[in-house]
N, C-alpha and C positions, 0 to 999 in steps of 0.2 A: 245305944248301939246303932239305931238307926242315926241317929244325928252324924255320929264316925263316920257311917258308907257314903253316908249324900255328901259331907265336906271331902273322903278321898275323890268321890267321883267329880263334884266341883273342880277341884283340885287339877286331875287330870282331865279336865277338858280342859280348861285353861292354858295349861302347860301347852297341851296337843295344838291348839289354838294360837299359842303364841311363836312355836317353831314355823307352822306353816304360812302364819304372817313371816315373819324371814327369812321364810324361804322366795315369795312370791317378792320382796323385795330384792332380796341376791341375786333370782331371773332378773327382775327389771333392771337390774344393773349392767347385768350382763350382757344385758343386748345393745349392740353398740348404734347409734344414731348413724341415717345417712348424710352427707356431708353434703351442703348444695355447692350443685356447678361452679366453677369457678372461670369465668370468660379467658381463653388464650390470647393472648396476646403477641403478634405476628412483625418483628421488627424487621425493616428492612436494611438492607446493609446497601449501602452506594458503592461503585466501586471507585476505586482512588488511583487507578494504575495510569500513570503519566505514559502518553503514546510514544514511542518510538521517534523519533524525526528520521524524516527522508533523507538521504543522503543522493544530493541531484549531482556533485559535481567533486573532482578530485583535483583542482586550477592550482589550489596552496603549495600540495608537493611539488608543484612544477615553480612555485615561484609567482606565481597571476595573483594578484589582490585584485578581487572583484569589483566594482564600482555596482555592479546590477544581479538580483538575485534570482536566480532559474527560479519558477520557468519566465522566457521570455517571448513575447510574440511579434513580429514582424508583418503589414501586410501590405501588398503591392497587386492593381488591377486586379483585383476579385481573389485573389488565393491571399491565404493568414497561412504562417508557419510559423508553428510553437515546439521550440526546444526546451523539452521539458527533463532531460540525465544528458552530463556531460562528461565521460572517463575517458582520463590515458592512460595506457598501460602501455608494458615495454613490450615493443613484438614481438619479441621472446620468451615473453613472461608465460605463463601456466592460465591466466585468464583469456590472454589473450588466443593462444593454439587453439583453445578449446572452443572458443566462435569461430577459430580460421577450418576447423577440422569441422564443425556443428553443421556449419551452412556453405559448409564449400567454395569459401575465398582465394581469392588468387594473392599470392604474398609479393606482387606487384601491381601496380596502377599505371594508368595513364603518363601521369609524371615524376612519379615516385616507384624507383627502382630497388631499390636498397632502405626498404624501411625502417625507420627507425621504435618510433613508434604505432602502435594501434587503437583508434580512437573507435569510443562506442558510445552511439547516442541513440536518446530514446524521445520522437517527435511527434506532432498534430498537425495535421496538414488539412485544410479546412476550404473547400470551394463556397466563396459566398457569389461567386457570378451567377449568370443565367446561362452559359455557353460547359462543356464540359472541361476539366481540366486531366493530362494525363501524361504519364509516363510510358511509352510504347516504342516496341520496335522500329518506328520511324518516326518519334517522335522522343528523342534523347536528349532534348536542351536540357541543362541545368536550368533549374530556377530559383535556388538556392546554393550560396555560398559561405563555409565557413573561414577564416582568416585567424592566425596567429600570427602574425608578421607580415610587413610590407610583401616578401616575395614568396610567402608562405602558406597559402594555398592550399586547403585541406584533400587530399585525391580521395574522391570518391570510388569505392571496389564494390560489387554486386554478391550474393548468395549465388551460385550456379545451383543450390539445390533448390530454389523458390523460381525459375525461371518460367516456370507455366504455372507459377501460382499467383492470379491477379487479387491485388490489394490485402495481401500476406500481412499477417500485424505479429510477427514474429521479426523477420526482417525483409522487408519488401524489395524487389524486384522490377514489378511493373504495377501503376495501379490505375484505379479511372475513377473521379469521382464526379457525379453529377452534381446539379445548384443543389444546396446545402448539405451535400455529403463532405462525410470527413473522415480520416483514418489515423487510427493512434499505430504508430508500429516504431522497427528500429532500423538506423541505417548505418553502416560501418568505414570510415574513413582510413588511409596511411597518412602518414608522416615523417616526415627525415630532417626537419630545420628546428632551429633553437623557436625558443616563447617571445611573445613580448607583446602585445595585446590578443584581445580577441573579439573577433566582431562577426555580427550578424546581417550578411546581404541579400534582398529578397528581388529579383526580378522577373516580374511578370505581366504581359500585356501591356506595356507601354509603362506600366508603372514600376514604380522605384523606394525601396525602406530601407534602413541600416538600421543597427542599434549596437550599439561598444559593453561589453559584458568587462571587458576589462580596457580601459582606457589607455591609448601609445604615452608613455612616460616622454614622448617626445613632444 
């Protein structure tokens, strides 16, 4: 009788013994591992956007094959003049009102009465003398000249709204620059004659430059 109690109680420690080992194993399973770091990794992207090209000049609708590509610079006794945008537009046109209405152009020139066209350029005007160079109320030489034709003759017109604004880089007026000052701005031409080259004349201080943007087919 006694030998029966001690093998059930055997018996049942065993068993007892053997659940709570599986148990302590089904924990240990159940507990999930931490996972090590895994380094990020930061790619960088280049960009690839092909820029825009400038659009300096509109010569083809008229007809002008170019020989020389804006910008161009000319320099004569200490002053450089660099035309760097060159458009025509119909004086009529919707671009063009809106610079005659903007900056308060007169819709005649000096020798052009009946314009045909309205030319807008955008230049650098660059003092490399020692003496001052200027454009002033008593002092209104031209020193630059643009040309489309033998008697064609670009007429230079003013801003009346820039008239007491010296060295305006909008569209200038009047400017002064000292030794190695320079001013980027815009100046607004008419026009009433056919095309047929075009060229650039710089005179200043005894000196003298040309440069042909589109060469006379003659």
């Amino acid at each position: 009788m006694k030998k029966t109690i001690v093998r059930a109680v055997l018996t049942t420690t065993m068993l007892l013994s053997m659940v709570l080992g599986q148990n302590v194993i089904t924990n240990a399973a159940a507990v999930t591992p931490i996972a090590a770091a895994t380094p990020t990794t930061t790619t960088t992207v280049k960009s690839t956007a092909t820029p825009v090209p400038i659009m300096r000049d509109n010569l083809s609708k008229y007809g002008l094959k170019k020989d020389l590509e804006l910008p161009i610079t000319v320099t004569a006794g200490g002053l450089s003049y660099t035309l760097e945008k060159f458009m025509i537009y119909d004086f009529k046109s919707k671009d063009a009102q809106n610079l005659v209405k903007k900056y308060d152009y007169d819709s005649f020139g000096v020798m052009v009465s009946k314009p045909k066209h309205f030319i807008w350029t955008k230049i650098t005007i660059k003092n490399n003398s020692n003496k001052i160079v200027k454009r002033s109320l008593n002092d209104q030489k031209e020193k630059w000249i643009l040309s489309l034709q033998g008697k064609g003759q670009l007429d230079q017109i003013w801003p009346k709204v820039n008239v007491e604004k010296l060295n305006n880089k909008e569209a200038f007026y009047y400017y002064t620059l000292k030794p190695s000052e320079q001013l980027t701005t815009y100046q607004a031409y008419l026009y009433d004659q056919d095309f047929n080259y075009f060229a650039i004349r710089l005179f200043h201080d005894g000196g003298f430059d040309e440069k042909f943007i589109v060469n006379s087919p003659e």
